[in-house]
Z-matrix of the N, CA and C atoms (Angstrom, degrees):
N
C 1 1.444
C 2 1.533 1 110.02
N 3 1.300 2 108.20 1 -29.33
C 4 1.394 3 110.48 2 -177.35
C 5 1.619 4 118.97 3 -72.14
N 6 1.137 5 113.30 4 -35.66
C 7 1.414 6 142.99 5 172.70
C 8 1.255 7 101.73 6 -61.22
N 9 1.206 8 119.56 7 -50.41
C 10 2.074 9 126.68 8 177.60
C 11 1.892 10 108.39 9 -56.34
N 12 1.264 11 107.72 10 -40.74
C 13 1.189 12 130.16 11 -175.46
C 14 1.197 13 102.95 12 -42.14
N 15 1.382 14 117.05 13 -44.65
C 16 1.448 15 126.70 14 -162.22
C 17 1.045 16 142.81 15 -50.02
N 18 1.421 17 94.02 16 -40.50
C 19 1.569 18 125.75 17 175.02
C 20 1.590 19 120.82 18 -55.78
N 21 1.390 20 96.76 19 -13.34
C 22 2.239 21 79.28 20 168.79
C 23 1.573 22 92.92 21 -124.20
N 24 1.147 23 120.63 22 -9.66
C 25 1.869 24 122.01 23 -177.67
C 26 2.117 25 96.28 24 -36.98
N 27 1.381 26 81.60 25 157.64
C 28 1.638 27 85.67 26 -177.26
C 29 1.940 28 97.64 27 -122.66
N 30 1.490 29 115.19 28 4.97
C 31 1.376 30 100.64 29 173.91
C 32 1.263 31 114.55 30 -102.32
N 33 1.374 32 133.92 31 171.04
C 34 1.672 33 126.26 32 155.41
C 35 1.237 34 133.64 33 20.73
N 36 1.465 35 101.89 34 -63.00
C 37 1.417 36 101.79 35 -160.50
C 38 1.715 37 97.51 36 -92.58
N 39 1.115 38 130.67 37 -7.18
C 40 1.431 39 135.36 38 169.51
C 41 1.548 40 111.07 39 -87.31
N 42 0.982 41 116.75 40 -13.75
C 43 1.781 42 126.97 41 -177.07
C 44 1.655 43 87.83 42 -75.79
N 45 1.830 44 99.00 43 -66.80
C 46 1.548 45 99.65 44 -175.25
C 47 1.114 46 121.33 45 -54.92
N 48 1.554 47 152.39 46 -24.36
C 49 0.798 48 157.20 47 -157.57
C 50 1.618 49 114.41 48 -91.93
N 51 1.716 50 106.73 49 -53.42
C 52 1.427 51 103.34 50 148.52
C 53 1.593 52 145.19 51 -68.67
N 54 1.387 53 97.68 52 -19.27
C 55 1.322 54 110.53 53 149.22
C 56 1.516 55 129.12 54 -49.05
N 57 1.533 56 115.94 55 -66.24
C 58 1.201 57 108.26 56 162.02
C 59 1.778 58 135.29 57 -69.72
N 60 1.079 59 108.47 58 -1.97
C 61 1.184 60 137.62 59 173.12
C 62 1.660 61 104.62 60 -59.71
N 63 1.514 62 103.31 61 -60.73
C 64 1.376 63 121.29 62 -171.16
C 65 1.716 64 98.56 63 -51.85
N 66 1.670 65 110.72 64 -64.68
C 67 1.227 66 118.87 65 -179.87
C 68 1.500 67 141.90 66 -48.93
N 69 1.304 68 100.52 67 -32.20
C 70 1.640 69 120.19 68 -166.55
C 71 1.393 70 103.31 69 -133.18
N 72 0.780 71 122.70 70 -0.93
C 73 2.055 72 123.99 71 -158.75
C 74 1.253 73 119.08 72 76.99
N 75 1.491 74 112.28 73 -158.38
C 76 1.503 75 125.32 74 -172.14
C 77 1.182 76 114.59 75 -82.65
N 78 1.986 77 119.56 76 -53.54
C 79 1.391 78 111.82 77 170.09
C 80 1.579 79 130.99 78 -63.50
N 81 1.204 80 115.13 79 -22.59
C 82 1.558 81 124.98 80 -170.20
C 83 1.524 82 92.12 81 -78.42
N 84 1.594 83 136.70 82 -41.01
C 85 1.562 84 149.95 83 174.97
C 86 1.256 85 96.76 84 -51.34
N 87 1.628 86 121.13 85 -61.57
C 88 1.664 87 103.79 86 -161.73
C 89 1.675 88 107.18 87 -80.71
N 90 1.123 89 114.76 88 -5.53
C 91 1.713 90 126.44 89 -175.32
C 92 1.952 91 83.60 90 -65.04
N 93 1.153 92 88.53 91 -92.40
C 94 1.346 93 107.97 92 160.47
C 95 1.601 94 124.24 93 24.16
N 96 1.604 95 90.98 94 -94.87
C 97 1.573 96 111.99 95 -175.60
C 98 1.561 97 104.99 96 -71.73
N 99 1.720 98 119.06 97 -30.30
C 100 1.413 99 110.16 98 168.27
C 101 1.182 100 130.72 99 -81.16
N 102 1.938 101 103.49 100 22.21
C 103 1.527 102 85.33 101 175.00
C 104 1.437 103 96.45 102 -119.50
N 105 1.698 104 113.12 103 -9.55
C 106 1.732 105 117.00 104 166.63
C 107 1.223 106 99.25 105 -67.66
N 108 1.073 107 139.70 106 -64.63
C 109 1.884 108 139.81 107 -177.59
C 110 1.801 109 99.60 108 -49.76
N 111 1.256 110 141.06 109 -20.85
C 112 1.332 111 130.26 110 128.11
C 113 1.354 112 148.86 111 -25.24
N 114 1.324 113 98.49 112 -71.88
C 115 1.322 114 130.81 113 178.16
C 116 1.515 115 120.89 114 -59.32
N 117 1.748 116 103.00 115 -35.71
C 118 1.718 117 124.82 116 -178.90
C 119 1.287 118 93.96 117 -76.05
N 120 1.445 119 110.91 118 -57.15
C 121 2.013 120 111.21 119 176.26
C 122 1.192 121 117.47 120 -45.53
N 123 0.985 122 127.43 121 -41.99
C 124 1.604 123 120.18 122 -163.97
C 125 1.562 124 120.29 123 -94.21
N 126 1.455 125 99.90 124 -28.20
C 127 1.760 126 129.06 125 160.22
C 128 1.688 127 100.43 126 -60.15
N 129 1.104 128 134.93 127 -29.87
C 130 1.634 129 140.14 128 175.71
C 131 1.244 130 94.30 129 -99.62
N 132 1.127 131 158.31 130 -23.76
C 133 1.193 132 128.56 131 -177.01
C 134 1.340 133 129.20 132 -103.50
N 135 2.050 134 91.83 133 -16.40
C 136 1.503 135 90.02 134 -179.40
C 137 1.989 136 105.42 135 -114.27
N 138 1.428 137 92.98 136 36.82
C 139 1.629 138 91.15 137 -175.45
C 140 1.820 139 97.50 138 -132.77
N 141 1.264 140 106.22 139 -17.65
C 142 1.575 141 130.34 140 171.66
C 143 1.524 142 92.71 141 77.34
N 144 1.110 143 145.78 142 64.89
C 145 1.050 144 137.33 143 158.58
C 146 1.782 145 131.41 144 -137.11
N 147 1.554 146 117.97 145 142.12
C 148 1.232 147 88.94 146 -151.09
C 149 2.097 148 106.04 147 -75.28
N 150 1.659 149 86.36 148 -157.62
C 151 2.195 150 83.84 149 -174.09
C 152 1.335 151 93.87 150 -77.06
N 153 1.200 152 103.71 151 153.49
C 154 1.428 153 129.64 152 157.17
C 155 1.208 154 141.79 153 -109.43
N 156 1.157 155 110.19 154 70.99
C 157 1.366 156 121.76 155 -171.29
C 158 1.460 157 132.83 156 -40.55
N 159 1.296 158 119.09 157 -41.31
C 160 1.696 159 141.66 158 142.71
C 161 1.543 160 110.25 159 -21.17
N 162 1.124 161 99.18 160 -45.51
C 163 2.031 162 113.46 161 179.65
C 164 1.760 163 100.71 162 -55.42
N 165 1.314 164 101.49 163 -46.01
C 166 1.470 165 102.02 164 -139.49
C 167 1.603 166 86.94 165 -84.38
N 168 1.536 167 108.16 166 -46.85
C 169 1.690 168 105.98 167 178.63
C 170 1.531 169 122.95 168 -92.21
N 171 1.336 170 101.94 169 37.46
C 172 1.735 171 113.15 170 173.17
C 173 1.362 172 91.14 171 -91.83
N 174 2.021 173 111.06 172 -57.46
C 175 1.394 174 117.68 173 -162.46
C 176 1.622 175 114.69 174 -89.78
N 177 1.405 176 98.39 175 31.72
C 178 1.685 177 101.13 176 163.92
C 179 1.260 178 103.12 177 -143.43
N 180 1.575 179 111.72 178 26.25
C 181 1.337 180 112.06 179 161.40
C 182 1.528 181 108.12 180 -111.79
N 183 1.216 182 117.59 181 5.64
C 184 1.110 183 129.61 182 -174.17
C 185 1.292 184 94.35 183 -90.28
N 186 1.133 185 89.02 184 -78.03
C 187 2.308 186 122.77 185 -170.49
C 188 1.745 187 90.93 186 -13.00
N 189 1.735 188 101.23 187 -69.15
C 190 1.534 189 113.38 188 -158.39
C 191 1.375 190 90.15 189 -76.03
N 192 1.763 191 159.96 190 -2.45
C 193 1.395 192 133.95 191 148.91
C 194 1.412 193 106.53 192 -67.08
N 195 1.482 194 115.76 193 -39.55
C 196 1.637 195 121.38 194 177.53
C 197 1.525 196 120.59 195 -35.31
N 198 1.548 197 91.43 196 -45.48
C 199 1.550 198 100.20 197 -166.86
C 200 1.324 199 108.58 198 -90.76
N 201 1.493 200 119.25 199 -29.69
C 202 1.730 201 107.61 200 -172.79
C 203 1.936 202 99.89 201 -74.36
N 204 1.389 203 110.58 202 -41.85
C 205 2.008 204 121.84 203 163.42
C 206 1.592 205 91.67 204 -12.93
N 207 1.773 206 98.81 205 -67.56
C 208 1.824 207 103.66 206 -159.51
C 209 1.750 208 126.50 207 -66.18
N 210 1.453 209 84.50 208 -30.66
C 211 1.757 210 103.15 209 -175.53
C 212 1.327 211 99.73 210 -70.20
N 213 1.734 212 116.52 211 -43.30
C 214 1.582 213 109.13 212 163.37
C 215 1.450 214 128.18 213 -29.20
N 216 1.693 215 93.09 214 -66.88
C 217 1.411 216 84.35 215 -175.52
C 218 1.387 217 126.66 216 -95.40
N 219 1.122 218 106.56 217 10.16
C 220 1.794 219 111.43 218 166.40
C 221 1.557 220 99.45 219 -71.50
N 222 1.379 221 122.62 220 -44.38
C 223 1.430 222 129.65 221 167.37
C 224 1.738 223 116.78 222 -36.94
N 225 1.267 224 107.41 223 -57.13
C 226 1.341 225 105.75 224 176.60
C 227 1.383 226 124.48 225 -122.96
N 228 1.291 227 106.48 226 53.65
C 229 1.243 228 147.37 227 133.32
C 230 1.696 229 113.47 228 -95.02
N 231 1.059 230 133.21 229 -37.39
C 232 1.265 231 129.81 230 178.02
C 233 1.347 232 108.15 231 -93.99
N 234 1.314 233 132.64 232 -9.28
C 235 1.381 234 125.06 233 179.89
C 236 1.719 235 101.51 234 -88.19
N 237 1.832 236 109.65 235 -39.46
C 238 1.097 237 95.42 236 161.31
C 239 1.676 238 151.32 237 -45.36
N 240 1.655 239 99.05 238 -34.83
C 241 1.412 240 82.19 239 177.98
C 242 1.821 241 105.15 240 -111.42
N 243 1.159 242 109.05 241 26.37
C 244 1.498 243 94.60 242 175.31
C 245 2.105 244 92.00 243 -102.71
């Protein structure tokens, strides 16, 4: 349910969620995001420390420079041959 949640969230883990959403659909998305909302739990519980949210929106500040880098050059790559 928590994983369902995701879908209108406006931080990280709702980016990812519609992200994979886009790719795989809706069930493969909440599979997905409920096994990162896993993974964050158990990484906090067995390292004793609390979430870090900073973590999550460092590496989707990356992701989205990653991707506009690529859209660049898919851009001029296509300006080239038209």
């Amino acid at each position: 349910m928590a994983a369902m949640s995701m879908r209108g969230n406006k931080g990280p883990l709702g980016d990812y969620y519609r992200r994979i959403r886009a790719l795989a659909g809706a069930p493969k998305a909440t599979v997905a995001t409920a096994r990162k909302l896993a993974v964050i739990y158990y990484h906090m519980v067995s390292v004793k420390q609390p979430y870090n949210p900073l973590a999550m929106s460092d590496w989707q500040d990356k992701y989205k420079a990653r991707r506009i880098r690529n859209l660049g050059k898919l851009l001029d790559k296509l300006k080239a041959t038209a």
